[in-house]
N, C-alpha and C positions, 0 to 999 in steps of 0.2 A: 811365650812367657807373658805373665799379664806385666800391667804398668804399676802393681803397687810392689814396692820393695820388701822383700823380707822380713828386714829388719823392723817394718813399720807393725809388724805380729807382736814384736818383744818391747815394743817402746813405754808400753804402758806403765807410769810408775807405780812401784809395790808401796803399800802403807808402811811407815815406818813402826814399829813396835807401840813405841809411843800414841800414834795417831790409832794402830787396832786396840790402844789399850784405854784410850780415851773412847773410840768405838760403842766399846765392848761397854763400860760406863752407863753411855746415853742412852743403848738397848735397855739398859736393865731398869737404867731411873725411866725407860718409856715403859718400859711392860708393868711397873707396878702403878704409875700413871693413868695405864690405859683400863689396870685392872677397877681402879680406883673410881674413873670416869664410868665406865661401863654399871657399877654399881651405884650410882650418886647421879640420878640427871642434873641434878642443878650444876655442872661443870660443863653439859654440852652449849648450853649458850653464852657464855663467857668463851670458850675456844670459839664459837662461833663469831662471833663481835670481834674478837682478835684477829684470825683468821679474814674476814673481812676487810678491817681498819687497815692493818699491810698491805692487802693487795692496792684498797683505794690510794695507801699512800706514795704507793711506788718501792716499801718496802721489801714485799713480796714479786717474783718472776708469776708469770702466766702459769706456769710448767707446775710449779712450786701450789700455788694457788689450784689448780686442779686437784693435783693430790691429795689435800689439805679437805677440799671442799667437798670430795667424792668419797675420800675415807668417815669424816662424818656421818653423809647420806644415807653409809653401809652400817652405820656403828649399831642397829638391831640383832645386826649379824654378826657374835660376838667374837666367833671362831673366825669369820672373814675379817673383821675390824681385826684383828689378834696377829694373827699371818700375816697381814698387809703392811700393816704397821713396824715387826719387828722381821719384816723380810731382812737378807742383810744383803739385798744386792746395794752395788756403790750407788745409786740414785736416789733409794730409802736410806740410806749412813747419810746422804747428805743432804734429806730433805729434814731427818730427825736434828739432823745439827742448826735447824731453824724453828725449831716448834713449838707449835701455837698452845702446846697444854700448860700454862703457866699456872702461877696458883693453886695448881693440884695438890702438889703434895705437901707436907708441912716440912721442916727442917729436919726432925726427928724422921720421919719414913720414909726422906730421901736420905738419910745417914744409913738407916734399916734398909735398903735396898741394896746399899751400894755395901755394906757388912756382910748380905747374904750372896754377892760376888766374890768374896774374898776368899771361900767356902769352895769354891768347885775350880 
């Protein structure tokens, strides 16, 4: 019998309703975000600067700051940018819950985003 216990299979905590509903939210304001940036360059360098300024400050993790800075690199690649971004493993849910795409969207198209959730 190996040394890790059973139970350590099932310990993982499940998201509460709330937390996949909040999730589900941040997906949707990224995907119209992403679609938004991918159409508009003048947004890549602004995430860029931001993206940057966290890591120099200590706000952003190494880990964090890879993602961030690699997912850019890709953004020609709109279908790899696209996938990567609205993956939903728990690593991507909780790099999006720190993201650098500020200023993207107005008030009104992030109301408009999160309206066309409401829908499905």
């Amino acid at each position: 019998m190996s040394g890790h216990s059973k139970r350590s299979c099932y310990s993982r905590r499940r998201n509460s309703p709330q937390q996949d509903s909040l999730d589900q939210q941040i997906r949707c304001l990224h995907q119209a975000m992403a679609k938004k940036l991918l159409a508009n360059n003048e947004y890549f360098e602004p995430v860029c600067r931001t993206i940057e300024a966290r890591y120099a400050s200590g706000k952003m993790g190494y880990g964090c700051y890879l993602f961030w800075s690699s997912l850019m690199e890709h953004s020609a690649d709109a279908e790899l940018f696209l996938s990567t971004l609205l993956d939903n493993s728990p690593s991507i849910r909780k790099y999006r819950r720190k993201t650098p795409f500020i200023g993207i969207l107005t008030e009104q198209e992030r109301q408009q985003a999160l309206d066309e959730l409401t829908f499905y």
